[in-house]
C-alpha positions as a Markdown table, in Angstrom:
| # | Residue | x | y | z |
|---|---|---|---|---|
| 1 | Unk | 15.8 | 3.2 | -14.7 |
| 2 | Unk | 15.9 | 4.8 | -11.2 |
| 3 | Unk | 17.9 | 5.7 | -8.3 |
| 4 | Unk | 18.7 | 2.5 | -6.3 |
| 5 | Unk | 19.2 | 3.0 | -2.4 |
| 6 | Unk | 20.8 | 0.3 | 0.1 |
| 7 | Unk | 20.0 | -0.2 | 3.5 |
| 8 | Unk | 22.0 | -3.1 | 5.5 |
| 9 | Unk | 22.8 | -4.4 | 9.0 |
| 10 | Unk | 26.8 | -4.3 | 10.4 |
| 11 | Unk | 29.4 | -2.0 | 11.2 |
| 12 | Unk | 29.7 | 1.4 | 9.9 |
| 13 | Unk | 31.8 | 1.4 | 6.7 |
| 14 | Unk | 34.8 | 4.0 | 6.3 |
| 15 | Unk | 33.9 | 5.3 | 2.9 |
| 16 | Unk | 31.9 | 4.5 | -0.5 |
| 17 | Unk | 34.5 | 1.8 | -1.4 |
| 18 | Unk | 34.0 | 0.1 | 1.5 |
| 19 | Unk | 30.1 | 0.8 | 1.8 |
| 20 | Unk | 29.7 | -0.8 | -2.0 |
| 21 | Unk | 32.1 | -4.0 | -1.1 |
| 22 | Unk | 29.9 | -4.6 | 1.9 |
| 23 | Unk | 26.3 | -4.0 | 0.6 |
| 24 | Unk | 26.8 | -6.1 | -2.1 |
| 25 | Unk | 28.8 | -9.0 | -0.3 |
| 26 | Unk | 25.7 | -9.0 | 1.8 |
| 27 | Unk | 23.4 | -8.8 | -1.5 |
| 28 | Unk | 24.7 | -11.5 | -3.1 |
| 29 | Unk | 24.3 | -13.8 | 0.1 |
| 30 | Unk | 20.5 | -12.8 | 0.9 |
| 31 | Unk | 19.0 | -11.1 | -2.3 |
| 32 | Unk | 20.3 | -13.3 | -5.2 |
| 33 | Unk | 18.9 | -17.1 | -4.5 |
| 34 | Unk | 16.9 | -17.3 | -1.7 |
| 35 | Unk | 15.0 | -15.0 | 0.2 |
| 36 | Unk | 15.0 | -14.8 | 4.0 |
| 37 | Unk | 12.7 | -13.0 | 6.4 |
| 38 | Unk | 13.9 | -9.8 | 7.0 |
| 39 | Unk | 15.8 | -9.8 | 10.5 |
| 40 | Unk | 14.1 | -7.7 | 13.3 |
| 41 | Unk | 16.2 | -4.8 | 12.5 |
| 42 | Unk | 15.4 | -4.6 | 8.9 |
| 43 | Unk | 12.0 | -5.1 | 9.6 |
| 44 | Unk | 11.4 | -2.2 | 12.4 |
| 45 | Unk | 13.4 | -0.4 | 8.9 |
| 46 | Unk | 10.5 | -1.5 | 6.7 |
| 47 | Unk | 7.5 | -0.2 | 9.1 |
| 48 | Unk | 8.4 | 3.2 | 10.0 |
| 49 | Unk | 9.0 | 3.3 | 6.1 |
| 50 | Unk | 5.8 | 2.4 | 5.4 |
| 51 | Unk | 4.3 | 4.6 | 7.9 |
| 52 | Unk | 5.7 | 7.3 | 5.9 |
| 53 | Unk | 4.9 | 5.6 | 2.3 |
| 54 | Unk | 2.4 | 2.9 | 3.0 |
| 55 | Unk | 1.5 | -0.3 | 0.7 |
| 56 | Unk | -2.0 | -2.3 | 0.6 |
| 57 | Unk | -2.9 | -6.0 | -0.9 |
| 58 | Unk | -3.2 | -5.5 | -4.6 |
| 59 | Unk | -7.0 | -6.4 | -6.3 |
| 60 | Unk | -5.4 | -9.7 | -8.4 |
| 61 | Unk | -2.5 | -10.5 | -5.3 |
| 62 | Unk | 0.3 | -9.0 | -4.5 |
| 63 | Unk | 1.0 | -5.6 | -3.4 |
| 64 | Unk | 0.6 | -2.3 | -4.8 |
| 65 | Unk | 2.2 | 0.9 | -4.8 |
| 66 | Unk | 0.4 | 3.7 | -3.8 |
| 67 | Unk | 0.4 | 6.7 | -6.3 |
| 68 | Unk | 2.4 | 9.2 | -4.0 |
| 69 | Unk | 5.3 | 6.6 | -3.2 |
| 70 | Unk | 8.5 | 6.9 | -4.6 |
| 71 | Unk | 9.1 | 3.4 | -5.2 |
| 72 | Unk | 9.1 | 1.5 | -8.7 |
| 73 | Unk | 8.0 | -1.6 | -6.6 |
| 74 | Unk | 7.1 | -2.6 | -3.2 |
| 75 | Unk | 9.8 | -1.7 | -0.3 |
| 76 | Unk | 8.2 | -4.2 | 1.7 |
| 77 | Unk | 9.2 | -6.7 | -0.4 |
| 78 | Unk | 12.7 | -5.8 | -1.1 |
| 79 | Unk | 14.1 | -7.2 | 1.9 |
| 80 | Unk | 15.8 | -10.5 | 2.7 |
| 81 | Unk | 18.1 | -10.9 | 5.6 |
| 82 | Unk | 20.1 | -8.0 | 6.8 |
| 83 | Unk | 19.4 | -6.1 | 3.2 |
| 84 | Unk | 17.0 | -4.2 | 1.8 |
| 85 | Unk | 17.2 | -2.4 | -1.5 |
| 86 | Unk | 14.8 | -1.0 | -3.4 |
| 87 | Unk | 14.6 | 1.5 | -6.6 |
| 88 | Unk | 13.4 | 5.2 | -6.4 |
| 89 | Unk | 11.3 | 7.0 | -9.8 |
| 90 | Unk | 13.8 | 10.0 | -10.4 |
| 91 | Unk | 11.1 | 12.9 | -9.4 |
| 92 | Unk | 11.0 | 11.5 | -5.6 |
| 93 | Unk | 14.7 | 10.1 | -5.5 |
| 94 | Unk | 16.0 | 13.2 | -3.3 |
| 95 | Unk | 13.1 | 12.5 | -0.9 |
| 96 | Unk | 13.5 | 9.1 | -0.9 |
| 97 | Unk | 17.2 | 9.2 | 0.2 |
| 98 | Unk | 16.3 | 11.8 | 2.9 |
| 99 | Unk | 13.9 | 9.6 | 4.4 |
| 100 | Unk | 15.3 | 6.5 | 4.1 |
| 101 | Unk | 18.7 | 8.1 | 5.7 |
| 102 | Unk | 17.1 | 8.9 | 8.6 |
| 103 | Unk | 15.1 | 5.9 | 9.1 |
| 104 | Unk | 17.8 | 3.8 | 8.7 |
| 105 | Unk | 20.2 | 5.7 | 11.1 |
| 106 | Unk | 17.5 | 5.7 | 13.7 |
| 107 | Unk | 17.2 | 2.0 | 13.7 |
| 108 | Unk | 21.4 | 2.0 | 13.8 |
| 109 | Unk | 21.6 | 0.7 | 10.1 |
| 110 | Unk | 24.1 | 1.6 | 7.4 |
| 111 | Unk | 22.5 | 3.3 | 4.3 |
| 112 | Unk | 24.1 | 4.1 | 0.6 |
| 113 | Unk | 23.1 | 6.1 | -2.3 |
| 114 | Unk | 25.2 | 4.2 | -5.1 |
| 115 | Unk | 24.4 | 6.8 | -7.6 |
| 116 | Unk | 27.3 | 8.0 | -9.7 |
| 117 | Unk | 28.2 | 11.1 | -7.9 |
| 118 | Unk | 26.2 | 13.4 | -10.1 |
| 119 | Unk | 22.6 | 12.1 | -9.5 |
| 120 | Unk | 23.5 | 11.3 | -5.6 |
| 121 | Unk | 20.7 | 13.3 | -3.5 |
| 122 | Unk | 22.8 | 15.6 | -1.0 |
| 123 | Unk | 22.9 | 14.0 | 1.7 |
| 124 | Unk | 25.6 | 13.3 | 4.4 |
| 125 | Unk | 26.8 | 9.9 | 3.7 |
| 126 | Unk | 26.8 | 7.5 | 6.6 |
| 127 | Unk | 30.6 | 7.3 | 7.1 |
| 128 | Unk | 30.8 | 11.1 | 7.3 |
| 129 | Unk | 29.8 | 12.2 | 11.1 |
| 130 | Unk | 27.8 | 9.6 | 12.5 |
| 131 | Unk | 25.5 | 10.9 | 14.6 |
| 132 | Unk | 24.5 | 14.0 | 13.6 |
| 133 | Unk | 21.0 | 14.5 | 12.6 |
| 134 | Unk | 20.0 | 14.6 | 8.8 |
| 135 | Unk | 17.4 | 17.5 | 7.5 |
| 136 | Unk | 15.1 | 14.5 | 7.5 |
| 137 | Unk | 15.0 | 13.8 | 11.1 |
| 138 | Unk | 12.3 | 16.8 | 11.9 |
| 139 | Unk | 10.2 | 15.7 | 9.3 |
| 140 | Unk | 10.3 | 12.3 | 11.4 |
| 141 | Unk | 10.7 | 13.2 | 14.8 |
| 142 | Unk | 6.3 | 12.6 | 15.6 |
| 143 | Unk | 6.5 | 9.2 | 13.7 |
């Protein structure tokens, strides 16, 4: 198990209820049957996330993870459409969310921790004053 983080394209929901109904109307459209190509917005997502995290060609195909990511598999491959979600180890989860928040805010994307509220990292949700910065965002500012 692991802490599961959503990243999607559209208008900025009004609470958790409403991030939750929207992620996964979108999920079930792009992530269960068939895979799309991530749209240009997702995709600008995925490479300043891998500038922070990066992935290489794996020896038998594939890709692999690099030791010091977070991820339990590859973020680059857990997009499809105007989604991405992908599954944090525990130990990195609080990081993960940080930078993943800020990413996604800079590209104008929604983002959701749907952790029970107990093992949510501590950061501002998106629905909560847009537009002011996250912790993360000075850790990100030269990337």
């Amino acid at each position: 198990m692991g802490h599961v983080l959503h990243v999607w394209e559209g208008k900025t929901p009004t609470g958790r209820d409403e991030a939750i109904r929207e992620f996964y109307g979108l999920a079930c459209e792009h992530l269960m049957d068939e895979v799309s190509p991530p749209t240009p917005n997702i995709q600008a997502f995925l490479l300043d996330l891998l500038d922070v995290w990066p992935e290489r060609p794996g020896r038998r195909g594939g890709i692999e993870v690099d030791r010091g990511s977070p991820w339990k598999w590859p973020a680059s491959s857990s997009a499809s459409g105007p989604v991405w979600r992908c599954q944090a180890h525990f130990p990195r989860a609080a990081v993960a969310t940080y930078v993943v928040a800020a990413i996604a805010e800079r590209h104008g994307l929604n983002w959701h921790d749907p952790q029970p509220r107990e093992l949510q990292a501590r950061v501002r949700p998106v629905w909560e004053a847009p537009g002011t910065p996250l912790f993360a965002e000075a850790a990100l500012q030269g990337k």
